[in-house]
N, C-alpha and C positions, 0 to 999 in steps of 0.2 A: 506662541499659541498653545494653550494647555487643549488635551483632549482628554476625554473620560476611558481608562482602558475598555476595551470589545473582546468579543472570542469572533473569531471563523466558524462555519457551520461547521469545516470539520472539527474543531478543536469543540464544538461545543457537543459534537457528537460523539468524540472521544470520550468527553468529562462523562456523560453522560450512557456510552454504552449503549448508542443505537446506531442506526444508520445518518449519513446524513440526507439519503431520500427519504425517511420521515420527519426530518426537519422541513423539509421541502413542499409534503403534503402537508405536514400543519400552516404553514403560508399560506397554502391556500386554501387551506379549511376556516381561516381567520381562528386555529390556537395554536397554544405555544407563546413561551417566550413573547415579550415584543421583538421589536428587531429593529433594524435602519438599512436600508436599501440605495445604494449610490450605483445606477448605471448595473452593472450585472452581479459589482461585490454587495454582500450582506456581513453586517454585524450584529452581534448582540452586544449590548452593554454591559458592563459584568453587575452593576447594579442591578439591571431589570433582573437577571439572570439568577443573583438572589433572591432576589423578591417574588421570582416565582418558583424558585425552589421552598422557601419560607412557606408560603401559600398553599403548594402541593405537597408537605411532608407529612407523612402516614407512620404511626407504629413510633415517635419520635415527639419527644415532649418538645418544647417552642424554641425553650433556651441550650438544649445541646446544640454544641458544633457543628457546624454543615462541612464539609470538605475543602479543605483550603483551594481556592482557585489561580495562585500561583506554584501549584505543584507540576513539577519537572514528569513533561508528557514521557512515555514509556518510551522507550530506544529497540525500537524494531532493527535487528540486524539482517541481513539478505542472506535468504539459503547459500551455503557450502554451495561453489561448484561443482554439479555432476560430472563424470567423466564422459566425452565422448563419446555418442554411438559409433561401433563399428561400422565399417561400410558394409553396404548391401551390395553384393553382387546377384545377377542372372544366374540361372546354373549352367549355361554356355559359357559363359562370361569367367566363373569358378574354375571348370573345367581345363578351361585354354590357359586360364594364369598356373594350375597347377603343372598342366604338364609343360610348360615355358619354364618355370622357374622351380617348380620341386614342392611348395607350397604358397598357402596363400599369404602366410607372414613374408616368407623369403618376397615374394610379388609386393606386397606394398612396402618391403625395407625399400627394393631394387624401384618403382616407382616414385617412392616420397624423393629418395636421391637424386632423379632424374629431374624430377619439379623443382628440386634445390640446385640444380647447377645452371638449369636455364634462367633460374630467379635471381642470381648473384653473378 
């Protein structure tokens, strides 16, 4: 079974550099794009997609180039892990670990340790 390739609203909001809640309102503004609607997924066709890029292009003579629509979407990498907030203690709380152990570092070595031997 041949199909005609589509975009996702997000990819088509990608290509395109908006949101894809305003792909959403032009649906139901009846513009934008056609589309095809199956149950909750939507596509666009990459043809219509041309055809209405062609249609709406401003500042750009007929025959240039539109932007290849098989170009390799951008690779967003996940921020670096932060480190760890310290813990928060009460100033009672502070207080009591200090004078028990000498400081608050010496208190959470001698605690983490504690949680590690009950844990193994």
């Amino acid at each position: 079974m041949l199909t005609e390739p589509a975009f996702t609203e997000t990819e088509l909001a990608l290509r395109w550099n908006i949101s894809p809640k305003t792909l959403q309102r032009w649906r139901c503004e009846g513009v934008g794009p056609p589309y095809i609607k199956l149950s909750k997924a939507v596509r666009y066709p990459v043809d219509d997609i041309v055809a209405y890029e062609q249609a709406n292009r401003l500042g750009m003579p007929n025959d240039a180039a539109l932007p290849p629509l098989t170009a390799a979407l951008p690779i967003v990498q996940p921020p670096p892990p932060s480190a760890p907030e310290p813990k928060r203690y009460y100033l009672n709380e502070a207080f009591a670990l200090i004078a028990q152990y000498g400081s608050l570092a010496a208190a959470e070595a001698a605690l983490t340790e504690a949680h590690d031997e009950t844990q193994g």
